[in-house]
Biotite code that builds the C-alpha atoms (Angstrom):
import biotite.structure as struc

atoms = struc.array([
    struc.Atom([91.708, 126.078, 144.960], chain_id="A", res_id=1, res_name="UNK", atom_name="CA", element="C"),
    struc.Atom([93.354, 123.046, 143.835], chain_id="A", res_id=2, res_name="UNK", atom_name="CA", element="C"),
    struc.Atom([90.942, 120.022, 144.022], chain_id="A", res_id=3, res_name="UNK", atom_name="CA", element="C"),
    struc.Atom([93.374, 117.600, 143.263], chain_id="A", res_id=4, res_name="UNK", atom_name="CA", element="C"),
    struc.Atom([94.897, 115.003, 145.843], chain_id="A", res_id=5, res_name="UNK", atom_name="CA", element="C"),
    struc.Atom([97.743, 112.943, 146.037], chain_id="A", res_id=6, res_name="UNK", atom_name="CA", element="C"),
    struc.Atom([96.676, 109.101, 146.161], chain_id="A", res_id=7, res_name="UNK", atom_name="CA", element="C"),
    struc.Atom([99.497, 108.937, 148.777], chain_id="A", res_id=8, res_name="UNK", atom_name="CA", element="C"),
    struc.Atom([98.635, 111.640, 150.926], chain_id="A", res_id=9, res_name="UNK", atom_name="CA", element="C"),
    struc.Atom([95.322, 110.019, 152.283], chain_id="A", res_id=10, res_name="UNK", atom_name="CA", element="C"),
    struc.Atom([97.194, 106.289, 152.789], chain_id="A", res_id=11, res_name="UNK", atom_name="CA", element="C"),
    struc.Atom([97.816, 105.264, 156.284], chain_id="A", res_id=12, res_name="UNK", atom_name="CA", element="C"),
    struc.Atom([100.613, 103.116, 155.946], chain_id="A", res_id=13, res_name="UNK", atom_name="CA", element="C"),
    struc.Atom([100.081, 99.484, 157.340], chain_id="A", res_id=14, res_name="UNK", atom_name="CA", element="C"),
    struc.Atom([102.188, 96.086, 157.128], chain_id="A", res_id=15, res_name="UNK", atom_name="CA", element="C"),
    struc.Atom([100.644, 93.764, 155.345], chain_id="A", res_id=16, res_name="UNK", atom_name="CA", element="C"),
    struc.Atom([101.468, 89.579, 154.413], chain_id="A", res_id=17, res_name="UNK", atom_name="CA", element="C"),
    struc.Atom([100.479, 88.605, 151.437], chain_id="A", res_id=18, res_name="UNK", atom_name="CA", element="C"),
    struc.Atom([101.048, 84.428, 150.976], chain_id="A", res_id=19, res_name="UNK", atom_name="CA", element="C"),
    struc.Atom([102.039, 83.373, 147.247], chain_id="A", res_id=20, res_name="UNK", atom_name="CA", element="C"),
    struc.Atom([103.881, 84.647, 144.746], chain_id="A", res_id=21, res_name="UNK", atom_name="CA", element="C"),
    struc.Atom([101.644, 83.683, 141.652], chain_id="A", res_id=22, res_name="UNK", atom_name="CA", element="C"),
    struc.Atom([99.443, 86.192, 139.969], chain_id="A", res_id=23, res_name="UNK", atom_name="CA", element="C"),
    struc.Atom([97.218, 87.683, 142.000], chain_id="A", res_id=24, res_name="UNK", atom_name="CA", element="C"),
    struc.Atom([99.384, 87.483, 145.222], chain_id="A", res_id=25, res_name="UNK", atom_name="CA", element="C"),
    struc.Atom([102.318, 89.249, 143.179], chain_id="A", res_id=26, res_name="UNK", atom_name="CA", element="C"),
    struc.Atom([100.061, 91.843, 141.351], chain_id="A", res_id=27, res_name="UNK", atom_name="CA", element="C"),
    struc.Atom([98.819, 93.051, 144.685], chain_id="A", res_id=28, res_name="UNK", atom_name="CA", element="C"),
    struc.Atom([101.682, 93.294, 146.148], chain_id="A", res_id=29, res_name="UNK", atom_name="CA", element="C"),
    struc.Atom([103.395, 95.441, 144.363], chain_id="A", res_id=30, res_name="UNK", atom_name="CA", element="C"),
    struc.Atom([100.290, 97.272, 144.204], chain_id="A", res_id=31, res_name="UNK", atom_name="CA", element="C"),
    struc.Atom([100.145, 97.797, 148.236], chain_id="A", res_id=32, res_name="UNK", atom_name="CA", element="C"),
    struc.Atom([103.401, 98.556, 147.999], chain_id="A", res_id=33, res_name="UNK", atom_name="CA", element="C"),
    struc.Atom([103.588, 101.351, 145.059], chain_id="A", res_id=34, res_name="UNK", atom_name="CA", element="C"),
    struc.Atom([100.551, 103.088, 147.503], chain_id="A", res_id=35, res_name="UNK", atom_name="CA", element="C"),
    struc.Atom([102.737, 103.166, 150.587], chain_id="A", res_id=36, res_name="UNK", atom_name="CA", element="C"),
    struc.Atom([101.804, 100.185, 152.441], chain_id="A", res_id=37, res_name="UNK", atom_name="CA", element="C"),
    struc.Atom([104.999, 97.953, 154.110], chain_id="A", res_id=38, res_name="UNK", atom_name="CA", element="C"),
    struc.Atom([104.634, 94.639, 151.717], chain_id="A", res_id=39, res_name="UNK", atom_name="CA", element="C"),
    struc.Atom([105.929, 90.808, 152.889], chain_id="A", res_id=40, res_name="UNK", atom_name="CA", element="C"),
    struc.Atom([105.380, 88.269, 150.394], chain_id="A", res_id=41, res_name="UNK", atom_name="CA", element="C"),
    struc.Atom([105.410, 84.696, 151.043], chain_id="A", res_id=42, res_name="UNK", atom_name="CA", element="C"),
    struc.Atom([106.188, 82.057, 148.859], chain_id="A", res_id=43, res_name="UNK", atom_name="CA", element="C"),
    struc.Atom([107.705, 78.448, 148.822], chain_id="A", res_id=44, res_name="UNK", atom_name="CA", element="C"),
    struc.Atom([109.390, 78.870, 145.575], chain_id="A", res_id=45, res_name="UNK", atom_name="CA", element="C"),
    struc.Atom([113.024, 79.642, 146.467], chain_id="A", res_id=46, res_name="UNK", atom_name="CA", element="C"),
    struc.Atom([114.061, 80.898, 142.244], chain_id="A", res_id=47, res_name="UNK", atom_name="CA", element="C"),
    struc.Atom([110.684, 83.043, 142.799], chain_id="A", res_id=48, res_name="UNK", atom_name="CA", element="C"),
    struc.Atom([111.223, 84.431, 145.755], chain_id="A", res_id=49, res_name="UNK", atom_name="CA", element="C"),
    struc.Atom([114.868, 85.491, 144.895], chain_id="A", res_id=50, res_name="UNK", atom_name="CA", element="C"),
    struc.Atom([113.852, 86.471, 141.418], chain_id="A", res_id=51, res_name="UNK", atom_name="CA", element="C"),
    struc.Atom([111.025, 88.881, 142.711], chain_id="A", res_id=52, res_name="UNK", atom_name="CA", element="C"),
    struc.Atom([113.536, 90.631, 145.198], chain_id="A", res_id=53, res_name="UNK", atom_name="CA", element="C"),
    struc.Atom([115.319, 91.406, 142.102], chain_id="A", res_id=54, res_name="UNK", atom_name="CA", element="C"),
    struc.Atom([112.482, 93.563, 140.741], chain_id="A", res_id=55, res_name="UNK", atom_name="CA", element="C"),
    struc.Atom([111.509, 90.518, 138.452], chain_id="A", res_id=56, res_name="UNK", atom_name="CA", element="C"),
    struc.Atom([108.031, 89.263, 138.533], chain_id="A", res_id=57, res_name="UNK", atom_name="CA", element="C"),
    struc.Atom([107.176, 85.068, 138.395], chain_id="A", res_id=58, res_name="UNK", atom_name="CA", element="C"),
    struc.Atom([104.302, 86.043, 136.260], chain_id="A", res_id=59, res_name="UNK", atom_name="CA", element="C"),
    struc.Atom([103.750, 87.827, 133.127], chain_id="A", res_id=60, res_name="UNK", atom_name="CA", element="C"),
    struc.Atom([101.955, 90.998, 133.406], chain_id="A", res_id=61, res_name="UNK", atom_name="CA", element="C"),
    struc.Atom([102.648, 94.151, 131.535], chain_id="A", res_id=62, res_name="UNK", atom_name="CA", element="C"),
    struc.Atom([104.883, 97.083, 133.855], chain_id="A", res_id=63, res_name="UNK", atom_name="CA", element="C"),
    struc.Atom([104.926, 95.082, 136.981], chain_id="A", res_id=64, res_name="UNK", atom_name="CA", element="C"),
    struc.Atom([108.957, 94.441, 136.663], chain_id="A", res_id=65, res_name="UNK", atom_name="CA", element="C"),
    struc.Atom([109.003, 98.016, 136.403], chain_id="A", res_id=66, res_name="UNK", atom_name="CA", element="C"),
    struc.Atom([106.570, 98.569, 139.435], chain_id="A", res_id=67, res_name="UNK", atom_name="CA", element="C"),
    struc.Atom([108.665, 96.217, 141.413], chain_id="A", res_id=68, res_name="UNK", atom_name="CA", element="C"),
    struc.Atom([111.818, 97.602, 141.173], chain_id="A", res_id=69, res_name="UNK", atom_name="CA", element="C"),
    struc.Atom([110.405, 101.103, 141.944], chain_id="A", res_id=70, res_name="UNK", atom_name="CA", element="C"),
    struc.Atom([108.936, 99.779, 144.856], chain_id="A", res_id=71, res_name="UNK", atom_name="CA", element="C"),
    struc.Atom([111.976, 97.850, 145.750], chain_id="A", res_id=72, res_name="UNK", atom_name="CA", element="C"),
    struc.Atom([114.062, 100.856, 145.790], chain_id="A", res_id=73, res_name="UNK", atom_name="CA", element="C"),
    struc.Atom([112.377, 103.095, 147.474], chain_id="A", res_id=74, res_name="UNK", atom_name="CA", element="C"),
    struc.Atom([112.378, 100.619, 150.230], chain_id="A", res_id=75, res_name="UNK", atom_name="CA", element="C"),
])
């Protein structure tokens, strides 16, 4: 018997807002989003916002460009 399960196979996908696009607003997002969750994001910053729909976060943090644009892909 296999014990192991998916992280994705026990996520009900929900739509969730998140408002900002500075550290902890863009880390969880792409966080929600890499588990299966349908992620908007919020932000006044224009250059941000465009940026980060590019797969490119405003903040530093190590493998989140990369976690964006796999999220951003997949849809």
């Amino acid at each position: 018997m296999n014990s192991r399960i998916s992280s994705k196979s026990s996520v009900v996908p929900r739509r969730i807002c998140i408002v900002g696009l500075w550290h902890q607003a863009t880390v969880l997002s792409a966080c929600f989003a890499q588990t299966g969750h349908w992620v908007t994001t919020v932000g006044d910053d224009e250059a941000a916002v465009a940026e980060l729909g590019r797969g490119k976060s405003p903040v530093v943090e190590p493998k989140l460009d990369a976690m964006l644009r796999r999220t951003i892909k997949s849809g």
